[in-house]
Structure formats: structure tokens, C-alpha cells
N, C-alpha and C positions, 0 to 999 in steps of 0.2 A: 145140512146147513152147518158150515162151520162155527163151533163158540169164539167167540177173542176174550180174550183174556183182559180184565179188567186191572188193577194193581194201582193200590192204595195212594193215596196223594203223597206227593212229596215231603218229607219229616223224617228228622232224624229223631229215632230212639234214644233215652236215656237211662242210666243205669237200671231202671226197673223194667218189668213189663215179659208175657208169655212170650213172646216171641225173641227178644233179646236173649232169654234165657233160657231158651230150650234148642236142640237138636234140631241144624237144620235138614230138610229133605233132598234127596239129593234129587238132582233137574236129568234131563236129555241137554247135552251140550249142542244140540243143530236146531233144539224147537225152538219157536217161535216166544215162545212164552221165558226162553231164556233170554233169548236176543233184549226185548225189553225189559226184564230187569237189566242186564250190562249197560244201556242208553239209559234207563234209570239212577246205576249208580254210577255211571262218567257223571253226568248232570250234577248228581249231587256232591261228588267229590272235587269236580272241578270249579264250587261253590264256596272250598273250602280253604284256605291261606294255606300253603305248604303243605296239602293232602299226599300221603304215600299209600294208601290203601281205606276200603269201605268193603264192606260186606252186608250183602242184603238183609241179615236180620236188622242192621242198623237202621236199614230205613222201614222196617216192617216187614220185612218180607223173608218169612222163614222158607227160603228153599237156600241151597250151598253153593253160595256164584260170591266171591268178590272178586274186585278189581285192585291193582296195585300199580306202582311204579319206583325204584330204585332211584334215588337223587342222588349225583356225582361230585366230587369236591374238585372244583378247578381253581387256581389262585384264590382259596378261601372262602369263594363264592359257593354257595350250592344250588346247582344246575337241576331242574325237573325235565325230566322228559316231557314232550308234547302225546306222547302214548300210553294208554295206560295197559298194561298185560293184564289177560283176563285170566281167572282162576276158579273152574268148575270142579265140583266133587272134591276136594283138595284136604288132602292129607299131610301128614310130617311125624317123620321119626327121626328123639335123637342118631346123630352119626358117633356121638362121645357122651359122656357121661356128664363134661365137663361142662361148670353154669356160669355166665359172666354176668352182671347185673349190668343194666341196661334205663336207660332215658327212655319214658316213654307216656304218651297222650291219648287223651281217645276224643273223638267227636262228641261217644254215650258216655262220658265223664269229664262235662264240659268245665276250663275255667280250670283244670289239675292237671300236672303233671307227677309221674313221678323218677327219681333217680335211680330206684332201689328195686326194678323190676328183674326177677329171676329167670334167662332167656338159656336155653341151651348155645352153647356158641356156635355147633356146627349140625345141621339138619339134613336129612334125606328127604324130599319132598317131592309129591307128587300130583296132577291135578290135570284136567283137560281143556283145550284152547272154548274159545265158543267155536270153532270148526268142527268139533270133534278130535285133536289129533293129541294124543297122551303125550304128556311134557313129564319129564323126572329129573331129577338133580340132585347133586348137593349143594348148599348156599351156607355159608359164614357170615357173621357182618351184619351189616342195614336189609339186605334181603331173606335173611335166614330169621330176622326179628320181625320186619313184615309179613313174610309167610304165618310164621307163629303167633302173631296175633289178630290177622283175618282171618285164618283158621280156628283159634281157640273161639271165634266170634261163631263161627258155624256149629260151635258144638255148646254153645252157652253161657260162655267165662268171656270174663274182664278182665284188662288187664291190674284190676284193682284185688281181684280174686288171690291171688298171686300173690302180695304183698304179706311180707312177716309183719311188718310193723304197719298200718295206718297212714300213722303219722309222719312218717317218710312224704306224704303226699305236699304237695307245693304247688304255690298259685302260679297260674301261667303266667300274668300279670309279673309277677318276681322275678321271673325267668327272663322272661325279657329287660326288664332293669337290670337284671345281674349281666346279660350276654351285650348290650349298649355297650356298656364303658370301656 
């Protein structure tokens, strides 16, 4: 008799909690039990305003699978893909040494941003489709900063962890009065 796999109600994690903060386990990128988290965190991410990435510990679920998607700047506009690339077992090493500080949000540190997050600029990264099939790169940019913080999510950090100072932290709410005018 086959078991199926049950997985936790829909909810996103916040800043506290074992699972947020621990090492995730890494999956089989063809089981069954991965496929469902990935349709767990499409659902959840596409719940979300201008979502670029989720990772299963966010929602509870400590195994190493998130999802992302790269947003493009056309005439000012930014463009979201309809797709989201899935990202299993998923690693990154800097490709330089060198650190740009970086904008950046979490779902599990709702209602803040911050300006002042330390991102490598340029990553090697690695990680496997839900097919099975080994994906590597480098990425610079918006994807090099996405990779690096669904990934730091599979191994326990925020991207609040990170921060020199605190108080760099700013209301989202500000954010967007400041980007209106």
C-alpha cells in the first residue's frame, strides 16, 4: 500500500520558528512528494503581489525545493513571467568576492524591507529541475539575488540575518510612498 504524503496547511512562516531556521533536507527531484510541495509553493507565491521566489521552509516544510521567477524591465514597466523555475537541492558559490548591497523583502519578515542587504554580485549556482535534470550557471543581478536568498532560506537565514545595522530596516508601506511620486 502506497503512503501519500500529507503536508501541512497553507501558511507562511515568520521570522521565528524550527523550521524556518534550520537546514533544509534535501528531496528526490521526480518524487511525488516533491511535485507537491512545487504546486504548494506556485499556489502560495502566486498569492503573493510581485512574488520572485518562495521556499518550502517558508511555508513549513523543511525539505530544499523553492521556486522562483526573474522579472524583466520593459518601458519601466516590470514584467513577471507566467512561469515559475523550479529549484531543487540548490546551492551557490560566490563567482567574486565582490559585495553590492541590495533591496530586498521577505514574505517571513512581513511589512520591511531593507536597502542595505550584503548580496554577492556574481554567483555560481547550482540545483535540479523537478524533472530531474542538473541545471548550473552563473547569474549577476536580480537572479543571482533570488537564487541567494531561496537558497540562504534552505539553510536557515534571513535575509535580516545579514544586516550590519537593524535599523536600515524600512516599512514597506514607505516604500511605496516613496516609489508613487
Amino acid at each position: 500500500m502506497k503512503r501519500q504524503m500529507i503536508l501541512p496547511p497553507l501558511m507562511i512562516l515568520f521570522f521565528v520558528g524550527d523550521v524556518l531556521r534550520s537546514r533544509a533536507e534535501n528531496v528526490d527531484p521526480i518524487s511525488d512528494e516533491t511535485k507537491l510541495i512545487v504546486e504548494k509553493l506556485i499556489k502560495a507565491a502566486n498569492s503573493g503581489k510581485n512574488a520572485v521566489g518562495l521556499a518550502a521552509p517558508k511555508i513549513g516544510i523543511g525539505k530544499s525545493v523553492f521556486v522562483y521567477r526573474v522579472p524583466e524591465r520593459k518601458d519601466g514597466a516590470v514584467i513577471f513571467p507566467d512561469e515559475w523555475e523550479v529549484a531543487v537541492n540548490a546551492t551557490y558559490q560566490p563567482a567574486s568576492d565582490e559585495i553590492v548591497m541590495m533591496s530586498e523583502g521577505c514574505f517571513s519578515v512581513p511589512h520591511f524591507y531593507s536597502r542595505s542587504v550584503p548580496r554577492y554580485k556574481k554567483i555560481h549556482y547550482s540545483y535540479f529541475t523537478l524533472g530531474g535534470t542538473k541545471v548550473e550557471g552563473t547569474a549577476e543581478g536580480s537572479k543571482a539575488q533570488i537564487i541567494q536568498h531561496e537558497t540562504d532560506h534552505l539553510n536557515g537565514f534571513l535575509y535580516i540575518d545579514k544586516l550590519d545595522d537593524t535599523g536600515s530596516l524600512g516599512k514597506l508601506s514607505e516604500l511605496k510612498k516613496s516609489t508613487s511620486k
